[in-house]
N, C-alpha and C positions, 0 to 999 in steps of 0.2 A: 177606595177602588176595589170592594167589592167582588174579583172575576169568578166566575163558575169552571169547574176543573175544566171541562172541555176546550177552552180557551188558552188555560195553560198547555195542553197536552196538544192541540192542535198549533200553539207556536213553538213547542219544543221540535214538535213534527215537521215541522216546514223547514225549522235551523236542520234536520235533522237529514232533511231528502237534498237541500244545499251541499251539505259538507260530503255527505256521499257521492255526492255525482262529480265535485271536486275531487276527492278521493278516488275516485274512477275515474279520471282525467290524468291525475298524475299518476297512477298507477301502472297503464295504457301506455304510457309515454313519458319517461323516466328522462326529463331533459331541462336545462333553462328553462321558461319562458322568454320570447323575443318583446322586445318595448311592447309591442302592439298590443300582443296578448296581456300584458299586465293592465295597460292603461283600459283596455274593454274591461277586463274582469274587477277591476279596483272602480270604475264606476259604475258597474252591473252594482258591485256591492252597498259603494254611496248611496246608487239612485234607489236600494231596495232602500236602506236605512230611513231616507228622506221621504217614501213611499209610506214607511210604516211610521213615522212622524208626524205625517200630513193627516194618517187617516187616525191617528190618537185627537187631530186635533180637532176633526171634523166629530166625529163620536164621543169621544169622552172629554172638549173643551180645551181651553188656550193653556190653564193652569196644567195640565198633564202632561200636556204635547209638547210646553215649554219645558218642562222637567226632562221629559224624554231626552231633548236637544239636545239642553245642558248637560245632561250625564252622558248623552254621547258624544259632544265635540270633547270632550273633557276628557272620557275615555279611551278616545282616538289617539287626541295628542300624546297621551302617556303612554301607548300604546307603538305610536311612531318614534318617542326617546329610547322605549326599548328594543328598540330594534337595532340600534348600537350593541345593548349587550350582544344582542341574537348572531350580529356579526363577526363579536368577538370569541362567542362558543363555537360559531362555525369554524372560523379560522384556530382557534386552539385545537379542535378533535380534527383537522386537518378533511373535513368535509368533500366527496369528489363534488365539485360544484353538478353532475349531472344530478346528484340525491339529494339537491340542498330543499327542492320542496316539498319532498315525502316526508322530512324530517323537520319542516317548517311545519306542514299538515297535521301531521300524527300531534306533535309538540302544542299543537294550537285547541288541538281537542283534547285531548289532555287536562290541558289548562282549564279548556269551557266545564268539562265534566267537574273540576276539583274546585273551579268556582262557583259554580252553581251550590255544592257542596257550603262552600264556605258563607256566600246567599243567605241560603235557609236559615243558618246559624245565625249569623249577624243580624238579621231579619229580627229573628224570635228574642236575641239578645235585645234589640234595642226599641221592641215594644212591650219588652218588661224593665226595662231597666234606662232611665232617663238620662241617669249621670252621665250616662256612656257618650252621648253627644258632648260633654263635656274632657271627658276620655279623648275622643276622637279628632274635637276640635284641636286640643295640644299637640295630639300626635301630628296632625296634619300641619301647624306652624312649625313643630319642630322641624320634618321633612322639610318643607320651605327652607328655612335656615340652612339644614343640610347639603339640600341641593344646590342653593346660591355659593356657596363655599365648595362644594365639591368640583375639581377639573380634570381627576383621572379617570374617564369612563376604564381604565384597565383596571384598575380598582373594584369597580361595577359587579365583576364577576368571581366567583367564591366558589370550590366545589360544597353542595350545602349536604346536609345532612342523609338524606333520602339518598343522590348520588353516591357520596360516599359507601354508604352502605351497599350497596348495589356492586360496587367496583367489589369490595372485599366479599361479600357473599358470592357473590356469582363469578366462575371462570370466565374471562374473557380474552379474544384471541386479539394479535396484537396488529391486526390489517382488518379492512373493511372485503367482505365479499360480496360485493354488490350492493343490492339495496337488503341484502335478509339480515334477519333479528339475530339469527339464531344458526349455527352450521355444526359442523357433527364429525369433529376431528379428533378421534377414540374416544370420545363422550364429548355430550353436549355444550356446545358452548356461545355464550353471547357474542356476540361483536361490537365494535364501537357506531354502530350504525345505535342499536338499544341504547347504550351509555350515553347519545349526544342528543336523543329523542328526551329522555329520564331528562339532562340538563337544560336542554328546554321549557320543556313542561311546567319542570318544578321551580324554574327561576322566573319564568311568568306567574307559578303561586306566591311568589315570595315579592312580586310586583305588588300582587294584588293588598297587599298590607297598605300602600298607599292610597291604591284606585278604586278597592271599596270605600273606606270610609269618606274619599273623599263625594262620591258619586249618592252617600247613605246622606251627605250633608245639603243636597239637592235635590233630592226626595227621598221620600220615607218608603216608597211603594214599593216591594218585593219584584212586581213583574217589571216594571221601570227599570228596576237597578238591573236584574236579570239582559230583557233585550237591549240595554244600550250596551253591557259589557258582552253579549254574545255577538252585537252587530261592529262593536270595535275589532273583535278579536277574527272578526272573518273578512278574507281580504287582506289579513296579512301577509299570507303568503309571499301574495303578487306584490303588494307594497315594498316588499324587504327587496325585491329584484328591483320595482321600479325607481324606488328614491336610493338607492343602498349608493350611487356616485352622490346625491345630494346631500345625503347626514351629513358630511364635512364641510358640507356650507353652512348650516344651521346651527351655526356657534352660538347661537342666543337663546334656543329654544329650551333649556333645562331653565334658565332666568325667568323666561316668558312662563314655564310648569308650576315654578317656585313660587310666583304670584300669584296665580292661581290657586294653586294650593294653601297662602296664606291665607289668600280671601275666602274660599271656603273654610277652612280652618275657625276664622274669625266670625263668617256666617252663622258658623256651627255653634259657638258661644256665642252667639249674641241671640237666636232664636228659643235655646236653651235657656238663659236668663229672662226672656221674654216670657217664655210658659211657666218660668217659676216668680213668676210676679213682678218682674223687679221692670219698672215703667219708663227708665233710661232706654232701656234695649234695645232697639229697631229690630223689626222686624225685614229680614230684605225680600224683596217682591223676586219670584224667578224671572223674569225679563231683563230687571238690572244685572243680575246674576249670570244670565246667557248674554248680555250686551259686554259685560266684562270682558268674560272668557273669551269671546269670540273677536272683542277689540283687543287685546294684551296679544292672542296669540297670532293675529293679524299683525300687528307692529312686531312683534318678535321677530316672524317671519322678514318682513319687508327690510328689518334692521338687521339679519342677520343674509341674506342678500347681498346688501349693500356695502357689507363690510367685506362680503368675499369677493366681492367683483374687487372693491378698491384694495385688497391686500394681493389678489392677482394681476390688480393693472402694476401695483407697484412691484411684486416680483421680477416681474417683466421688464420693467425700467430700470432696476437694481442688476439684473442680468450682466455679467460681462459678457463683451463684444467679442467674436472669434478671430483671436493674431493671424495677422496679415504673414501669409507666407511668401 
């Protein structure tokens, strides 16, 4: 896949004039969003993804457009388990809910810029160096493993390194002034408005150790891996508002991730033993690959539904009755 820069610079452009005029939206207007407004803007964003999907697959064929899918339903999902974290840093930094999307915003670009970043790299890493799909396939079962076993999302969240450092170099005052970075109380000083943008950002770089390679093990393509994880990552925002009562339904969806990420994991070694000769190995077609993903995480969902309907009908049956006075 072959692209001519312009192509690149004309899609970074277009992510580019999006998140601006987002950016100028909540900027404008420092408040929730209402249901509405989320459910419009989270399918403005679908329907671009699904746009720019259809038209890979009209121009450059089924093999690419399928890839695309796949790195973005894939991207998405990990994307919506982390939004538990995202919950739980809002509520640790005691966040005023009117700021929670400038600091969702800021955090999400951030992210796109330090991913893009890590892209390139991983990119060049893994068309010089073969083993690495073999690297990456372990890493990704191991996650699996991890995640099936893991049940304290409070766990989830660590202050990491970057953070850290941030807190102890930089004065910071010990209330929020609104939405600003930055106030000037006998010298300069941060606020925890900066400190919970930093913790964002860099705990979605610290995702990305999963979500690339799993996404590098569905296709190989720079601009591929690039726009699925810029088209996951936009729309967050509104997503965090709109599902943020449902996470607590979706008690199955880290199982439903875990699968997926075995099976890529195992993709990843078995395509790698392929190109090293070895004639056991199947190769998997991306269609089965996107029929997987999109069946596991379809039953995931329906099963994790259904568990919460039936563990709230029985709440409710469980209820004691109020004494008769």
């Amino acid at each position: 896949m072959n692209l001519p820069v312009w192509v690149w610079l004309a899609t970074i452009g277009g992510f580019g004039v999006v998140l601006a005029f987002d950016f100028w939206l909540v900027a404008r207007n420092p408040r929730e969003p209402s249901f509405r407004e989320c459910v419009g803007w989270v399918a403005f964003y679908v329907g671009l993804a699904v746009a720019f999907g259809a038209g890979l697959l009209l121009v450059s064929g089924p093999a690419y457009g399928g890839e695309f899918f796949a790195g973005w339903i894939t991207e998405y999902s990990l994307s919506v388990d982390n939004l538990f974290v995202f919950l739980l840093i809002m509520s640790r930094f005691q966040v005023p809910r009117q700021y929670r999307q400038k600091v969702l915003l800021v955090g999400i670009i951030v992210a796109l810029l330090m991913r893009g970043a890590f892209i390139a790299a991983g990119a060049e890493a893994v068309a010089r160096f073969d083993w690495l799909f073999y690297v990456f396939g372990a890493f990704l079962v191991y996650t699996a493993w991890k995640l099936i076993g893991h049940e304290d999302e409070e766990a989830e969240f660590s202050e990491n390194i970057a953070l850290r450092t941030v807190r102890r170099v930089l004065p910071t005052t010990d209330t929020y002034h609104g939405a600003r970075l930055t106030v000037h109380l006998g010298r300069r000083m941060v606020t925890p408005m900066l400190i919970v943008m930093v913790a964002i950002g860099t705990t979605d770089l610290l995702f990305a150790l999963d979500s690339i390679p799993a996404i590098f093990g569905l296709t190989k393509e720079p601009y591929l891996v690039f726009t699925a994880n810029a088209f996951a990552l936009m729309g967050l925002r509104q997503l965090f508002f709109l599902i943020g009562g449902l996470l607590d339904r979706l008690v199955y969806l880290s199982k439903g991730l875990s699968v997926v990420l075995a099976f890529i994991g195992v993709k990843l070694i078995m395509e790698a033993l392929h190109h090293d000769g070895v004639s056991w190995a199947p190769e998997i077609p991306i269609l089965v690959s996107l029929g997987v993903i999109v069946g596991t995480l379809a039953v995931t969902t329906v099963l994790s539904l259904l568990k919460s309907a039936r563990d709230a009908e029985k709440a409710k049956v469980e209820e004691p009755e109020p004494a008769e006075r």
